[in-house]
FIFIBA-739569 format. One record per residue (C-alpha): residue in one letter; chain; x, y, z. Coordinates in steps of 0.5 Angstrom, whole numbers, plus 500, padded with zeros to 3 digits. Layout:
{'a','A',{X,Y,Z}},
...
END
This chain:
{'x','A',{616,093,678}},
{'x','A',{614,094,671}},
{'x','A',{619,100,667}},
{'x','A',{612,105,667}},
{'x','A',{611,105,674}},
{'x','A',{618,107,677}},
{'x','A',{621,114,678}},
{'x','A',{628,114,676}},
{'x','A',{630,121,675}},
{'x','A',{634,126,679}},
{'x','A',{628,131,678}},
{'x','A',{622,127,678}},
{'x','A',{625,126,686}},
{'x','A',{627,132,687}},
{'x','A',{619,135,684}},
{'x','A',{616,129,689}},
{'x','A',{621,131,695}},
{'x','A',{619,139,694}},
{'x','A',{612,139,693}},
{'x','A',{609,133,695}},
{'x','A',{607,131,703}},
{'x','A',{610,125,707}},
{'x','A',{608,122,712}},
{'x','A',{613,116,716}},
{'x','A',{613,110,722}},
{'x','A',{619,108,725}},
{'x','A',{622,105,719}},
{'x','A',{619,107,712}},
{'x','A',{617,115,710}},
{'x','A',{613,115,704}},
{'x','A',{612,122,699}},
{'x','A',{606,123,695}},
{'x','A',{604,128,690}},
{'x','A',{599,129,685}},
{'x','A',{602,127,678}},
{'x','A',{597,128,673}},
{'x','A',{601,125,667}},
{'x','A',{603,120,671}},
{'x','A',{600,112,668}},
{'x','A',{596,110,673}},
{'x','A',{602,111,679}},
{'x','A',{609,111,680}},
{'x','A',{613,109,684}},
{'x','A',{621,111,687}},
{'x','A',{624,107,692}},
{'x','A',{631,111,696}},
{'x','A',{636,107,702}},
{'x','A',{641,112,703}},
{'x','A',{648,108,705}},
{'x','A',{646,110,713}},
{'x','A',{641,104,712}},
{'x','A',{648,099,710}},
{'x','A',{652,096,706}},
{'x','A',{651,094,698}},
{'x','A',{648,087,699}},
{'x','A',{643,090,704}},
{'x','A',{640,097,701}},
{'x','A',{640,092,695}},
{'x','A',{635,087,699}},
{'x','A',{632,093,703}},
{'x','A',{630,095,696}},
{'x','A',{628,088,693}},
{'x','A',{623,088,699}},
{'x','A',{620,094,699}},
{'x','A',{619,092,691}},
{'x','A',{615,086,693}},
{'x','A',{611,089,699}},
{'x','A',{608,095,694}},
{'x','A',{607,088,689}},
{'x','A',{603,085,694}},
{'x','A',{599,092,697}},
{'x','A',{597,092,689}},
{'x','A',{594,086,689}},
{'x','A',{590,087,695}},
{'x','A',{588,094,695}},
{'x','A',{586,099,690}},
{'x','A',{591,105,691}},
{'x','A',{588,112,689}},
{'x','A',{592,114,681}},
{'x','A',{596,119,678}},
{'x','A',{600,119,684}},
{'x','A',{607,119,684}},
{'x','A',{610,116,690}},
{'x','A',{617,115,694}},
{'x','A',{619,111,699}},
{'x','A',{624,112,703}},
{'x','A',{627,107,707}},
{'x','A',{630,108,714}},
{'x','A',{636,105,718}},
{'x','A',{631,100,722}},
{'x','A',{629,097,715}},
{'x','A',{635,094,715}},
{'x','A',{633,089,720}},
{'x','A',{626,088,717}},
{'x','A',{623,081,713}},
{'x','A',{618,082,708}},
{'x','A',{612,081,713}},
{'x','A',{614,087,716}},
{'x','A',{615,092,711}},
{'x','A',{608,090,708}},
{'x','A',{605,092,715}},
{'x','A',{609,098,714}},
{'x','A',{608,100,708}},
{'x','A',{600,099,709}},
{'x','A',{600,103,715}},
{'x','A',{604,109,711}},
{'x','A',{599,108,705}},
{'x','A',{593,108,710}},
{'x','A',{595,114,714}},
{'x','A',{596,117,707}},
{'x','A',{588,115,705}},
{'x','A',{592,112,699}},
{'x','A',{587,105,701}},
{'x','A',{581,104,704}},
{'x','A',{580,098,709}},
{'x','A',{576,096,714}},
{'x','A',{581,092,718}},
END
């Protein structure tokens, strides 16, 4: 994921988790809030040590990076939007096919897209 779409900072976190809304699943819970300097969106991805050791949180987020990359290419999502993903202990379990399923379910629920499926 490019530099200017990640959130990194301790504070832009806690921004998100205190004034943003979330919605969740069994797996992923997803933070939205508006950001209107944020060009054009971005992303923050949190697996706290529950989920697993270092391997595993390092591949949980690696593919939570990669299903983002690939809703992006499908979808339009609504801009000037910062987003954080959390992940929960079943994602430890998942493969990539799945966390897209997930994450397009939280972006749906949160009318981040549109579709007709």
């Amino acid at each position: 994921m490019q530099k200017e779409l990640r959130l990194k900072k301790r504070e832009d976190f806690k921004k998100v988790y205190t004034y943003g809304r979330s919605v969740s699943n069994r797996e992923l819970v997803l933070y939205m809030m508006d950001q209107p300097k944020a060009e054009p969106y971005r992303f923050g991805i949190s697996v706290s040590k529950k989920v697993g050791n270092a391997v595993i949180r390092n591949r949980v987020k690696r593919l939570i990076k990669e299903a983002i990359r690939s809703l992006l290419l499908k979808y339009e999502i609504k801009k000037k939007k910062d987003y954080i993903i959390i992940a929960r202990i079943p994602a430890a379990q998942m493969d990539l096919p799945h966390f897209e399923r997930s994450l397009k379910h939280l972006f749906k629920k949160m009318k981040i897209i549109e579709t007709n499926d």
